[in-house]
N, C-alpha and C positions, 0 to 999 in steps of 0.2 A: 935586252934580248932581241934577236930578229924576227922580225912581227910575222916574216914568212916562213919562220920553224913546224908551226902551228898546221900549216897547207901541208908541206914537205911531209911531215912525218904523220898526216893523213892520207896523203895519196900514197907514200909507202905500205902503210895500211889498209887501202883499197886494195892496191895491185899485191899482196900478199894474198889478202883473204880471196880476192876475186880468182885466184890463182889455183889455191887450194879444194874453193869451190869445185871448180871440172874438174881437179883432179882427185878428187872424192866420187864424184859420180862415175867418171870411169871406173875408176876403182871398183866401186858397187857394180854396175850396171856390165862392166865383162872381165875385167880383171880377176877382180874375185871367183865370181861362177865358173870360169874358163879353169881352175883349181884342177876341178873335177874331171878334165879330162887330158890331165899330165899322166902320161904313164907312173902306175905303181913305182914300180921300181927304179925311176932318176927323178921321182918328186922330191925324196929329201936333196936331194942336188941344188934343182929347181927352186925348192922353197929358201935355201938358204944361200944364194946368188940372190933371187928375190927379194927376200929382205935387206941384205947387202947394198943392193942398188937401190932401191926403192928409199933407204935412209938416207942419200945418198941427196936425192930428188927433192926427197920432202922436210929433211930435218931445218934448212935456211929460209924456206918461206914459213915453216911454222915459227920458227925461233924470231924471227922478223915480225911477225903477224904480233905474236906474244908482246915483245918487247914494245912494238910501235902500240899496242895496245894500252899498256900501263903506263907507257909514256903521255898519252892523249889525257889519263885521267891530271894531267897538270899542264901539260902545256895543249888545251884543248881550242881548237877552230871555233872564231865566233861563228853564232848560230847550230853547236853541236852541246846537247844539253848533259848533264850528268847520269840522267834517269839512262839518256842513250848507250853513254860508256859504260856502267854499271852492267845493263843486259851484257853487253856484249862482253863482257868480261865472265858472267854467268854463262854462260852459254860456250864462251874458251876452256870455264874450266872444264863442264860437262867434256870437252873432246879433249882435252888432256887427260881427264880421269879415265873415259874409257881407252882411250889409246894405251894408256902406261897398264890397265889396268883391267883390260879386257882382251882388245887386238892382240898384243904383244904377247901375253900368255898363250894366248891360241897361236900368232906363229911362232912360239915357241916350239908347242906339243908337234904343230906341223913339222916341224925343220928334221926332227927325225923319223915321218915317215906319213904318208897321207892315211887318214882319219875321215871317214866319212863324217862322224858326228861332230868333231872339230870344227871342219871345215864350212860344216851346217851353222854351227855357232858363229864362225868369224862372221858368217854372210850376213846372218840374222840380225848379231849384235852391232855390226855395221852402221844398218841401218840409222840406231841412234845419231852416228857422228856425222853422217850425210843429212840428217834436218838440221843438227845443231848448223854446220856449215851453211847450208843454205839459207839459213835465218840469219845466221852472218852477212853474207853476201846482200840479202835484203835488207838486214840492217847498216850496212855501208853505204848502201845506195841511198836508204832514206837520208842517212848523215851528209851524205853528197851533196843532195837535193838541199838541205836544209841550209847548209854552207851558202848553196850558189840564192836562195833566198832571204840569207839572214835572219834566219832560224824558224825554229818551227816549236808548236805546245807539243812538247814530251812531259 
């Protein structure tokens, strides 16, 4: 095996997650909220151009993130422990579940037609997958850090 697999297919997994990080926050922080002030009448337009593009964006860094994820639990960087890849695999799924499983239902309901209380729920329920993300993101970095010291007690 190439002893540099191990690196590669961790910093693909940095810059995936690291990637998805901000573009979670935007998402939360004006993306979403800004919903609210699509006119009535060309949101459902809006909403489903938006999702369109938006899957568009997001579906190759999550699918990368996943993939580089599960791959780590075997071919793992010394000094990255199991306890580590475990969280973060916990924590991938939390935003897969809500995404398939919360998000997408609500822009579903959106796509035909803006919903104040929908739209309250996307925002709200959001929130979930922007700490999982972010805990992500802090948990790559710790992994990072742990790498360039050859390893760290997890």
């Amino acid at each position: 095996m190439n002893e540099q697999l191990p690196i590669k297919l961790f910093l693909l997994h940095l810059a995936s997650t690291l990637f998805m990080v901000g573009v979670i926050w935007f998402v939360q922080v004006v993306h979403y909220p800004l919903f609210a002030r699509v006119g009535t009448g060309e949101f459902a337009g809006y909403e489903r151009v938006h999702a369109a593009s938006t899957t568009w964006l997001v579906a190759p860094p999550m699918l990368l993130e996943a993939i580089t994820a599960l791959l780590l639990l075997w071919f793992r960087p010394a000094g990255v422990s199991n306890v580590q890849c475990g969280i973060s695999l916990i924590l991938l799924s939390v935003i897969w579940f809500s995404t398939l499983f919360i998000q997408v239902p609500c822009h579903t309901l959106l796509s035909g037609g803006f919903d104040a209380h929908v739209h309250q729920r996307l925002v709200s329920t959001n929130w979930l997958r922007t700490a999982a993300w972010s805990l992500r993101g802090l948990l790559v970095l710790w992994m990072a850090c742990c790498i360039a010291d050859g390893g760290c007690d997890a």
